[in-house]
N, C-alpha and C positions, 0 to 999 in steps of 0.2 A: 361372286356374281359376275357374269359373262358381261362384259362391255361391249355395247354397239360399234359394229365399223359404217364409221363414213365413206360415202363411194358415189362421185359425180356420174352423171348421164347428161347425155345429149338428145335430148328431144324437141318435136319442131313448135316452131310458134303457136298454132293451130291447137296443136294437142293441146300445148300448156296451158292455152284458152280455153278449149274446151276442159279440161279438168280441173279452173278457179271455176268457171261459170257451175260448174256439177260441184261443188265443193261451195260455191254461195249460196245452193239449195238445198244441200245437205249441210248443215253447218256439224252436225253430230260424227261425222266422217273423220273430223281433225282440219290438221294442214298437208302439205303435196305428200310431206313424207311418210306420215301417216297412214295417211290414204295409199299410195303407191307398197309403202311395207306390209300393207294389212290384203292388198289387194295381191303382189305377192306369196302370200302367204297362201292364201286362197286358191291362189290358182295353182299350185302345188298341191296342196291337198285337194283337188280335183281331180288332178292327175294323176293319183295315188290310189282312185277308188271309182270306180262305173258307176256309182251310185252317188250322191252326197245330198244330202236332204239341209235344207237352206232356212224354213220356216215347216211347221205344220203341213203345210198348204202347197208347199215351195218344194222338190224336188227336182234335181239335177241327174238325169240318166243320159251313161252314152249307149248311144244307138248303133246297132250294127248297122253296116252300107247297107245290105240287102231291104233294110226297113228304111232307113233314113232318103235312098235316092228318090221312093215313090210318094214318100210323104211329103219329099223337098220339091218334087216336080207338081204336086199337088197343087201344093204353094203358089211354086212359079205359074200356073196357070190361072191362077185365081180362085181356087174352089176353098181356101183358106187365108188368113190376114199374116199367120205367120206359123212353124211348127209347133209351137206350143200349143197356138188352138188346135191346128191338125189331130196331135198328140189327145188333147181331150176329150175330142166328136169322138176318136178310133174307140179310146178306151171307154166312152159314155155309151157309146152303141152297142161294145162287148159287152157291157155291165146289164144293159138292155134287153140284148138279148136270151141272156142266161149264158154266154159263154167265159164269161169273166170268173162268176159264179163257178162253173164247173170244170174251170182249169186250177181255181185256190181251191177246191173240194180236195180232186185229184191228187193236188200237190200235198194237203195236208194228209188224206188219207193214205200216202206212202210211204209220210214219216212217220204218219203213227203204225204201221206196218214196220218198219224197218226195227225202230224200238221195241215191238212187242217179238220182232223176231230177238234182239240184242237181250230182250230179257228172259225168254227160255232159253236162250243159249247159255247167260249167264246162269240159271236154275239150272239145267242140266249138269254142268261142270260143277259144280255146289255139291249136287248129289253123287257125282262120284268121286266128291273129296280133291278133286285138283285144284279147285280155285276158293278161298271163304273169301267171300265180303262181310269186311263190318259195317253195319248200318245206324248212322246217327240220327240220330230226333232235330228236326227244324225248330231252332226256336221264335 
């Protein structure tokens, strides 16, 4: 079993406060170390993956600049309380419109294309004896 290493930091008064006070309202979080190792851990695997999905509901996507500045200046103007909702209205109005709908069509109809090409190609090679596949039963 891999032993924990201990390892001091220096962090300012402020924080420390603010992450007991967040830590008295989360009592399910642990203690500093806890929290700060778990938090840690988290934000590494964030940065390991553009995607990472947090609950059901809860989704973490990074944003290219080209989207992120005009949704961020949206913000800044007021027409949004923060990107998140930005992010909802954008993708609720797609969904609205039928263009959300018909970019997952799209997308799915190319994979199912792509596969129906992989699998006469696979048939083809079959028939002229270069490649057999065995095919197993799902149980």
């Amino acid at each position: 079993m891999e032993q924990d290493e201990k390892i001091t930091i220096r962090i300012s008064r402020d924080i420390l406060e603010d992450i007991d006070e967040f830590l008295e309202r989360n009592p399910t979080l642990g203690n500093r170390s806890e929290f700060l190792r778990n938090l840690a851990v988290e934000y590494i695997a964030k940065s390991r993956s553009n995607v990472q999905v947090q609950t059901p509901e809860v989704v973490c996507v990074q944003i290219p600049g080209a989207i992120r500045e005009p949704l961020s200046e949206s913000v800044d103007l007021g027409f949004f309380n923060n990107l998140s909702e930005a992010l909802t209205v954008v993708i609720n109005e797609l969904a609205a419109g039928g263009q959300l709908f018909n970019i997952l069509i799209k997308r799915l109809e190319s994979a199912r294309q792509a596969k129906e090409n992989f699998m006469n190609y696979r048939r083809n090679m079959e028939s002229m004896g270069d490649v057999k596949v065995e095919r197993t039963e799902k149980k």
